[in-house]
mmCIF file as Biopython writes it, N, C-alpha, C and O atoms, coordinates in Angstrom:
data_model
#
loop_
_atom_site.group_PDB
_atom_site.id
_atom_site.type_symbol
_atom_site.label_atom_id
_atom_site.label_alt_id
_atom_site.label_comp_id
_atom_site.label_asym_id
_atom_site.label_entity_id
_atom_site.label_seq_id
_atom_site.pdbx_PDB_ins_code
_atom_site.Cartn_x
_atom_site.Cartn_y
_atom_site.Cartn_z
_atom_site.occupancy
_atom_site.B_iso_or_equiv
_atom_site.auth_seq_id
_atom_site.auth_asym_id
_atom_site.pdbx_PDB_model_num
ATOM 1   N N  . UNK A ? 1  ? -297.715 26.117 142.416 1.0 0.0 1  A 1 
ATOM 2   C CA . UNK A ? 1  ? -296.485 26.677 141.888 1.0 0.0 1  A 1 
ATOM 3   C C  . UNK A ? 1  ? -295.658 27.311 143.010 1.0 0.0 1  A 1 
ATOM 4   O O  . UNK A ? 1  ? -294.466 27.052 143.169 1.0 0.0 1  A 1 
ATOM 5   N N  . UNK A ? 2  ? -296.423 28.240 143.854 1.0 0.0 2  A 1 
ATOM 6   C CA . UNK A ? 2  ? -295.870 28.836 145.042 1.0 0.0 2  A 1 
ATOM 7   C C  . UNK A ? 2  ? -294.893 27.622 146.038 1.0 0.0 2  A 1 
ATOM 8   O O  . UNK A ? 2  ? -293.854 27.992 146.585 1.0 0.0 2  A 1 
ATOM 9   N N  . UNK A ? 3  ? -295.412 26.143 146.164 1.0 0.0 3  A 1 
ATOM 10  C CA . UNK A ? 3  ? -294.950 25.187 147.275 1.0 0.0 3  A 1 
ATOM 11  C C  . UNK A ? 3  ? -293.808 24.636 146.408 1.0 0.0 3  A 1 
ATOM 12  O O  . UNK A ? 3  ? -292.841 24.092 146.942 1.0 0.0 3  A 1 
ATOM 13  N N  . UNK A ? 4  ? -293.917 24.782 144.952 1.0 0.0 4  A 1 
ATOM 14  C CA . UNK A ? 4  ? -292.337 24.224 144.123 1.0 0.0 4  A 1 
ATOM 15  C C  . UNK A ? 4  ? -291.337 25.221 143.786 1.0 0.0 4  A 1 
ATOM 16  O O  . UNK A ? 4  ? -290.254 24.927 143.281 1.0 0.0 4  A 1 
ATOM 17  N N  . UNK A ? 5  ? -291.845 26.843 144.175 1.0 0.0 5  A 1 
ATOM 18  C CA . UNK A ? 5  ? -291.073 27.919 144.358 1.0 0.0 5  A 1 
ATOM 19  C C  . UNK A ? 5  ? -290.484 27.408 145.677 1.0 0.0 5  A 1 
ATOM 20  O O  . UNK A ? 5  ? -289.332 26.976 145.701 1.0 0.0 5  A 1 
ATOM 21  N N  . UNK A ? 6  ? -291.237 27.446 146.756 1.0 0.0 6  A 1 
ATOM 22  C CA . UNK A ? 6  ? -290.616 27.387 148.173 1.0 0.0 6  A 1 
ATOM 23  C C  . UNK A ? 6  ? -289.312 26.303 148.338 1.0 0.0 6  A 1 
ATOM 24  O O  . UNK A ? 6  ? -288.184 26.650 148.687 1.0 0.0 6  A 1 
ATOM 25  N N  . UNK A ? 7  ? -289.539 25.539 148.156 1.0 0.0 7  A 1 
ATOM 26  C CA . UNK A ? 7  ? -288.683 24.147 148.047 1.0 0.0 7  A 1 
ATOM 27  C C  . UNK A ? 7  ? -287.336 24.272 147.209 1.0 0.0 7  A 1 
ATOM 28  O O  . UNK A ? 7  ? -286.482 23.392 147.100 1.0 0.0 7  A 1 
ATOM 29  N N  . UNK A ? 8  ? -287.319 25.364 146.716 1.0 0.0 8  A 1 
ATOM 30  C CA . UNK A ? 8  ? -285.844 25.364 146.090 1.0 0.0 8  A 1 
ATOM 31  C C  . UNK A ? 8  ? -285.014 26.242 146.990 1.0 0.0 8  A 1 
ATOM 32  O O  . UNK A ? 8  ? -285.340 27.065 147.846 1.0 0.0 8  A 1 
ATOM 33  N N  . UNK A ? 9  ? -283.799 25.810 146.530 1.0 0.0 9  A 1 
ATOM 34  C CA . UNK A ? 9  ? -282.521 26.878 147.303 1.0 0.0 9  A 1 
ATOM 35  C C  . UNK A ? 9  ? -282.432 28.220 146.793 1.0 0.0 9  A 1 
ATOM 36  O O  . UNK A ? 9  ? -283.175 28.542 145.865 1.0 0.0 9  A 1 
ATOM 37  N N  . UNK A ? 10 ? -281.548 29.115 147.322 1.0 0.0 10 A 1 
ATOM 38  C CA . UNK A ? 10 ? -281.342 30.464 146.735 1.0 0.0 10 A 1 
ATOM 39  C C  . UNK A ? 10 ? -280.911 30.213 145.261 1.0 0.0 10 A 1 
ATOM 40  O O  . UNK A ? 10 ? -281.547 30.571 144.270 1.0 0.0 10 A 1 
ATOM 41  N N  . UNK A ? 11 ? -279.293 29.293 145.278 1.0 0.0 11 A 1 
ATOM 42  C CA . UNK A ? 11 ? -279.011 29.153 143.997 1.0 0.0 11 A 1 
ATOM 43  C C  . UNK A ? 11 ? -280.156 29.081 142.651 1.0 0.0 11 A 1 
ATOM 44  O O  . UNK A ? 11 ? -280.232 29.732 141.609 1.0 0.0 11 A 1 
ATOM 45  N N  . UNK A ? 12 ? -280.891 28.087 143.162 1.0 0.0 12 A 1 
ATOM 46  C CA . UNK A ? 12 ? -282.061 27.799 142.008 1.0 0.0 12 A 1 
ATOM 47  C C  . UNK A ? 12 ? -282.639 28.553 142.563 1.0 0.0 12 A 1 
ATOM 48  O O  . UNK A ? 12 ? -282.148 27.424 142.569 1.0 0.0 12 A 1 
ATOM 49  N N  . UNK A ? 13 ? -283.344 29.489 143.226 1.0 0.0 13 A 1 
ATOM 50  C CA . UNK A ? 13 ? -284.361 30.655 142.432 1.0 0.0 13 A 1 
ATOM 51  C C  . UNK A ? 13 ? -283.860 31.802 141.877 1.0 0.0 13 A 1 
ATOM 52  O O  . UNK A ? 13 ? -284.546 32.616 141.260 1.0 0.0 13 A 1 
ATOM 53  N N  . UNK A ? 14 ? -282.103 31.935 142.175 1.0 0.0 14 A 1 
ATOM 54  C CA . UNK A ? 14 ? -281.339 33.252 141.667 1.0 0.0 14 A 1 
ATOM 55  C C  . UNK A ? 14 ? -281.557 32.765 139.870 1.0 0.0 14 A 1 
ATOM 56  O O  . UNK A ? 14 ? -281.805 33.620 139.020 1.0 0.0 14 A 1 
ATOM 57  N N  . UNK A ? 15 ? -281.418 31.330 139.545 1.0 0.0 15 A 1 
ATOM 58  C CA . UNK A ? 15 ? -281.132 30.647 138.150 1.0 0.0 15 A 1 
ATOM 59  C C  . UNK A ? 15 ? -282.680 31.405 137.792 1.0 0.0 15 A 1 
ATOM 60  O O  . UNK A ? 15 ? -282.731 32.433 137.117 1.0 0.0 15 A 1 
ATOM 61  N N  . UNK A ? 16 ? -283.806 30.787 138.303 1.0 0.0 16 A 1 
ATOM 62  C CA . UNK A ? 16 ? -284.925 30.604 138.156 1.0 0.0 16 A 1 
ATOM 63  C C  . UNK A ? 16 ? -285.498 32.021 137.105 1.0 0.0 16 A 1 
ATOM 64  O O  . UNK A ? 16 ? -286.019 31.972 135.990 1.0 0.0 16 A 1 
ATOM 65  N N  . UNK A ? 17 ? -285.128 33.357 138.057 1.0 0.0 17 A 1 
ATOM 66  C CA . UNK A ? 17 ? -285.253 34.746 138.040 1.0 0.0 17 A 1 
ATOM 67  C C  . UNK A ? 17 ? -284.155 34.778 136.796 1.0 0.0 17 A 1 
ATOM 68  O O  . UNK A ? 17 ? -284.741 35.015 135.740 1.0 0.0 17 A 1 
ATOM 69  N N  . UNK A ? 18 ? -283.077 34.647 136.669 1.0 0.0 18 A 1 
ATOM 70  C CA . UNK A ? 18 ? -282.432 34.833 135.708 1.0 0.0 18 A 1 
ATOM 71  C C  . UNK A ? 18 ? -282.996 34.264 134.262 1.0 0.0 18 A 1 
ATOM 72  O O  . UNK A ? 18 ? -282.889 34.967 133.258 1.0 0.0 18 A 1 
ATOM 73  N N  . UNK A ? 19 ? -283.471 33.238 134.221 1.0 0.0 19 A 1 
ATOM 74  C CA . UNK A ? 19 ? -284.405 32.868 133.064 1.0 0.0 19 A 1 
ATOM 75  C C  . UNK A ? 19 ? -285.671 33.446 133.026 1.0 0.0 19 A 1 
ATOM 76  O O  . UNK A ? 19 ? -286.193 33.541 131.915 1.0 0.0 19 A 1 
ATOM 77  N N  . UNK A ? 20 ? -286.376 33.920 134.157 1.0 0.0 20 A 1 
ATOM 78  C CA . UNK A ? 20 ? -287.637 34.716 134.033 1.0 0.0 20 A 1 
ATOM 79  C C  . UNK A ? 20 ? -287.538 36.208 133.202 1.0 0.0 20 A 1 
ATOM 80  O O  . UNK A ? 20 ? -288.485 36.777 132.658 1.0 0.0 20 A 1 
ATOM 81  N N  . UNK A ? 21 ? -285.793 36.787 133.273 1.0 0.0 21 A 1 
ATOM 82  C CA . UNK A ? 21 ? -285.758 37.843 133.264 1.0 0.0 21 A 1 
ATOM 83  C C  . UNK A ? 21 ? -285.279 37.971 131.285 1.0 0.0 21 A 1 
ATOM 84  O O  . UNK A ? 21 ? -285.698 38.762 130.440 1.0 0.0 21 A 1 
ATOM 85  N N  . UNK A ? 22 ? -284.122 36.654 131.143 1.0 0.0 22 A 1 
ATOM 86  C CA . UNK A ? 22 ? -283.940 36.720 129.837 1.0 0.0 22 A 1 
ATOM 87  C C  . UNK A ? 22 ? -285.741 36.454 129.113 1.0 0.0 22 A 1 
ATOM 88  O O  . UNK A ? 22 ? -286.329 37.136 128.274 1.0 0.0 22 A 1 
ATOM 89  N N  . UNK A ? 23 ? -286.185 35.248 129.827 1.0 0.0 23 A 1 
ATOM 90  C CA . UNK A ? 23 ? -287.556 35.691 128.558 1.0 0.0 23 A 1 
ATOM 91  C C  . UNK A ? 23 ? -288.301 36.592 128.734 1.0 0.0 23 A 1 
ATOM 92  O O  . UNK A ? 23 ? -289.078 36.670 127.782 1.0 0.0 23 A 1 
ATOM 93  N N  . UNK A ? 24 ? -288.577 37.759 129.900 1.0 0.0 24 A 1 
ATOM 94  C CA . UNK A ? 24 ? -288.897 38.990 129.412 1.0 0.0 24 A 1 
ATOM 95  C C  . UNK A ? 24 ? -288.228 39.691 128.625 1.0 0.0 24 A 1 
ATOM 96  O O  . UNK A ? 24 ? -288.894 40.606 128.141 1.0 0.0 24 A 1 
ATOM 97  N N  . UNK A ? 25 ? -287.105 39.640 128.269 1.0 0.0 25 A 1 
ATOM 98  C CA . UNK A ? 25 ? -286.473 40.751 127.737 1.0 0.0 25 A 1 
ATOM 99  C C  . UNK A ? 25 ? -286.388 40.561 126.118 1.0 0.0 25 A 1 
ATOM 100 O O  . UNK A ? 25 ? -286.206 41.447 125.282 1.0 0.0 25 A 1 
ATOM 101 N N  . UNK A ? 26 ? -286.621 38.760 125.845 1.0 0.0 26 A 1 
ATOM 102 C CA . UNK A ? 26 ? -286.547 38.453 124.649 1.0 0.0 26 A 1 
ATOM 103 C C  . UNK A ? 26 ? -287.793 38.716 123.995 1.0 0.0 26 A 1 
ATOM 104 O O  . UNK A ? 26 ? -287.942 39.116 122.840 1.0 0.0 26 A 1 
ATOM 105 N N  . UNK A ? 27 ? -289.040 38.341 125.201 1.0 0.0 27 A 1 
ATOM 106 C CA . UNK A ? 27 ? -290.307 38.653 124.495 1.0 0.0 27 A 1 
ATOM 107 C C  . UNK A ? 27 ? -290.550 40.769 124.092 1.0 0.0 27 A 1 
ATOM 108 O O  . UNK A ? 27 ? -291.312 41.153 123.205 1.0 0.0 27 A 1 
ATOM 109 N N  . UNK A ? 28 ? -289.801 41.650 124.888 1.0 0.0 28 A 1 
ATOM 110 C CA . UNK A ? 28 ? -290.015 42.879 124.676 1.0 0.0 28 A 1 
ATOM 111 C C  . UNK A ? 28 ? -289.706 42.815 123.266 1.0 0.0 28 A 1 
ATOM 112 O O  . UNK A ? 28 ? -290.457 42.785 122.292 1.0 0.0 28 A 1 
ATOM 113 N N  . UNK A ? 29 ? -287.993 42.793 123.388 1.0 0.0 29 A 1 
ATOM 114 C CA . UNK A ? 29 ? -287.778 43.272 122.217 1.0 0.0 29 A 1 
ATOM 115 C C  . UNK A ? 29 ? -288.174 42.504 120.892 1.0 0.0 29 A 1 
ATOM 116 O O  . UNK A ? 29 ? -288.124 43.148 119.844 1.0 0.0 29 A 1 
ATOM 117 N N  . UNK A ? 30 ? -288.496 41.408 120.863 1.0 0.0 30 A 1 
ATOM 118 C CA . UNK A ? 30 ? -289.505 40.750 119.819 1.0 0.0 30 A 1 
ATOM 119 C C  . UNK A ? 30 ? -290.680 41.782 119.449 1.0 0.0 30 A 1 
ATOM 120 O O  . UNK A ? 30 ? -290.914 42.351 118.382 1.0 0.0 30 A 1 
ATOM 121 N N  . UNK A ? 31 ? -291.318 41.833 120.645 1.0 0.0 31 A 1 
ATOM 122 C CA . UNK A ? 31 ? -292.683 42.870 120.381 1.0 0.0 31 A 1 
ATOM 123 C C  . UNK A ? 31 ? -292.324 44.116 119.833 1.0 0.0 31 A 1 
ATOM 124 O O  . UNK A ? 31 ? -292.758 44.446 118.730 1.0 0.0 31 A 1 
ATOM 125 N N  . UNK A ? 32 ? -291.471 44.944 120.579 1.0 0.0 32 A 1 
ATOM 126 C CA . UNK A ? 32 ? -290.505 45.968 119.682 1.0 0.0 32 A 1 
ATOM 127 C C  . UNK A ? 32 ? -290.179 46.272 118.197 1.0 0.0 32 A 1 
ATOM 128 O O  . UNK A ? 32 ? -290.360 47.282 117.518 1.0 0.0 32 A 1 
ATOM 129 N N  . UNK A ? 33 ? -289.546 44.859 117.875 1.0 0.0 33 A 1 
ATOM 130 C CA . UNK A ? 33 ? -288.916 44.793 116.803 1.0 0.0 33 A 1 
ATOM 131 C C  . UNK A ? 33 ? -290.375 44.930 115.812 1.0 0.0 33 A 1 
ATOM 132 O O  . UNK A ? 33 ? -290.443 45.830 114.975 1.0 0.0 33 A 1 
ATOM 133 N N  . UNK A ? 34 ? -291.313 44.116 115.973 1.0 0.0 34 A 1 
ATOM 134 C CA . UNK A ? 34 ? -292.716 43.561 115.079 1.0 0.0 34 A 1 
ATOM 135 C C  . UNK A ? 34 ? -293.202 45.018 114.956 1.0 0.0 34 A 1 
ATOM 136 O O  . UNK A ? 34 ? -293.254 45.649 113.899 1.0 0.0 34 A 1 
ATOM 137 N N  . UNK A ? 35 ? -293.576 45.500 116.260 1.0 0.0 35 A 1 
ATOM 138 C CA . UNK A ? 35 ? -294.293 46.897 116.230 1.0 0.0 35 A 1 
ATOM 139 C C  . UNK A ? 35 ? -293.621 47.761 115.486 1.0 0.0 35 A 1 
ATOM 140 O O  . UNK A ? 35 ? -294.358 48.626 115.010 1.0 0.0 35 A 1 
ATOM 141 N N  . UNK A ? 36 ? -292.563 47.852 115.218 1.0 0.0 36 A 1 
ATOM 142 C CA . UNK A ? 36 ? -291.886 49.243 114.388 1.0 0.0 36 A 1 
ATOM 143 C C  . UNK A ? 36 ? -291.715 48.531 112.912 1.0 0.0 36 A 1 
ATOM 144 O O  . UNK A ? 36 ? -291.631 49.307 111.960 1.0 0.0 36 A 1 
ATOM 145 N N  . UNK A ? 37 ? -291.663 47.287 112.675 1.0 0.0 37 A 1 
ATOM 146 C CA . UNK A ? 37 ? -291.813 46.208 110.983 1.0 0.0 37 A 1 
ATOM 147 C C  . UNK A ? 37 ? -293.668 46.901 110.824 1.0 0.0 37 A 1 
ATOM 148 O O  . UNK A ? 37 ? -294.279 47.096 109.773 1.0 0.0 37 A 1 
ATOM 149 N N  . UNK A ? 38 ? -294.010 47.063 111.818 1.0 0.0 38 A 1 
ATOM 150 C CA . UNK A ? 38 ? -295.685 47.295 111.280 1.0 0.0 38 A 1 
ATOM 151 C C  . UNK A ? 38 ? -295.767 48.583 111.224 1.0 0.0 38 A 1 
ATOM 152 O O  . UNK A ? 38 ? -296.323 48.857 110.160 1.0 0.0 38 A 1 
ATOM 153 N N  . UNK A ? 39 ? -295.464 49.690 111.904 1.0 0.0 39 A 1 
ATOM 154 C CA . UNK A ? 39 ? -295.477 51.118 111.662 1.0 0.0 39 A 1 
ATOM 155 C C  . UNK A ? 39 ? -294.768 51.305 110.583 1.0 0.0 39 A 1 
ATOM 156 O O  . UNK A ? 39 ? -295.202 52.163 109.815 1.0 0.0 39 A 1 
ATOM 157 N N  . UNK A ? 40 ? -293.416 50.540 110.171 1.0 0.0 40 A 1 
ATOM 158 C CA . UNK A ? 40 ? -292.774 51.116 109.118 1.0 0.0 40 A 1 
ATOM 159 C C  . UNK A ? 40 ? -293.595 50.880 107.590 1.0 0.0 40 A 1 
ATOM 160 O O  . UNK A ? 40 ? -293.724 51.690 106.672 1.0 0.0 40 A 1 
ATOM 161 N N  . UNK A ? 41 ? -294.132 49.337 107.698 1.0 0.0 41 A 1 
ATOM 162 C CA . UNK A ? 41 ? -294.688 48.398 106.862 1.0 0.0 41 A 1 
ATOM 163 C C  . UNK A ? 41 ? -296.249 49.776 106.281 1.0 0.0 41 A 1 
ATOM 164 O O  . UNK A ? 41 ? -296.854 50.085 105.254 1.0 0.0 41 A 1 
ATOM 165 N N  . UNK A ? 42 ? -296.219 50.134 107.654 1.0 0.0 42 A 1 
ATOM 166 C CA . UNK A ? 42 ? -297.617 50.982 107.268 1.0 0.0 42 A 1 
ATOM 167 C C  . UNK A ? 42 ? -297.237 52.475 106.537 1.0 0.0 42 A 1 
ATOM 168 O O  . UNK A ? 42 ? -298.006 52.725 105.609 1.0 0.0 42 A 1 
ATOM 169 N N  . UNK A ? 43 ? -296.509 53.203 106.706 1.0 0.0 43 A 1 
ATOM 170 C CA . UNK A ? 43 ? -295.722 54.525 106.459 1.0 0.0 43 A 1 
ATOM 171 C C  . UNK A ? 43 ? -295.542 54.032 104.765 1.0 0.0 43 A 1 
ATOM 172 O O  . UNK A ? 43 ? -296.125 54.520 103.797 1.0 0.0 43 A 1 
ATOM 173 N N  . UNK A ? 44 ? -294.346 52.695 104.785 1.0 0.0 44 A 1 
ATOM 174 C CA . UNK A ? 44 ? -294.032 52.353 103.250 1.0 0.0 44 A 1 
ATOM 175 C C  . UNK A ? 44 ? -295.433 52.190 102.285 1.0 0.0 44 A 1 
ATOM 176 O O  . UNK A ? 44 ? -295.510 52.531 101.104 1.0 0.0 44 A 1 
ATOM 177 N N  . UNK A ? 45 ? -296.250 51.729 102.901 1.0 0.0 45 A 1 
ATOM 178 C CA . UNK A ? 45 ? -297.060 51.279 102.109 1.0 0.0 45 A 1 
ATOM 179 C C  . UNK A ? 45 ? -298.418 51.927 101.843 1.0 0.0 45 A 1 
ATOM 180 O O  . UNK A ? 45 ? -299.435 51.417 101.373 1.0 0.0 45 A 1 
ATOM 181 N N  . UNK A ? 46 ? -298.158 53.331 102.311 1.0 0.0 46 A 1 
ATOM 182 C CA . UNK A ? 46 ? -299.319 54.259 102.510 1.0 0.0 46 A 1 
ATOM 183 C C  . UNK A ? 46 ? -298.537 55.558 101.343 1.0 0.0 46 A 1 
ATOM 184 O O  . UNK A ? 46 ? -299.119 56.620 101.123 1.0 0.0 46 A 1 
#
């Protein structure tokens, strides 16, 4: 993975990082969102 990192230009690893960064941010707040549907889910239903 490291020798098909190396081989690209700046442009494509600035792209690269920019998609690394939207699917962290989509996977947080997914996890976010679930975790507080389950604390709430638990509060309502207790």
């Amino acid at each position: 993975m490291r020798k098909a990192i190396a081989r690209l230009d700046a442009e494509q690893k600035a792209q690269l990082l920019y998609l690394v960064d939207l699917g962290t941010a989509m996977f947080t707040s997914a996890l976010v969102v679930c975790t507080l549907k389950a604390v709430v889910d638990l509060f309502v239903a207790g």
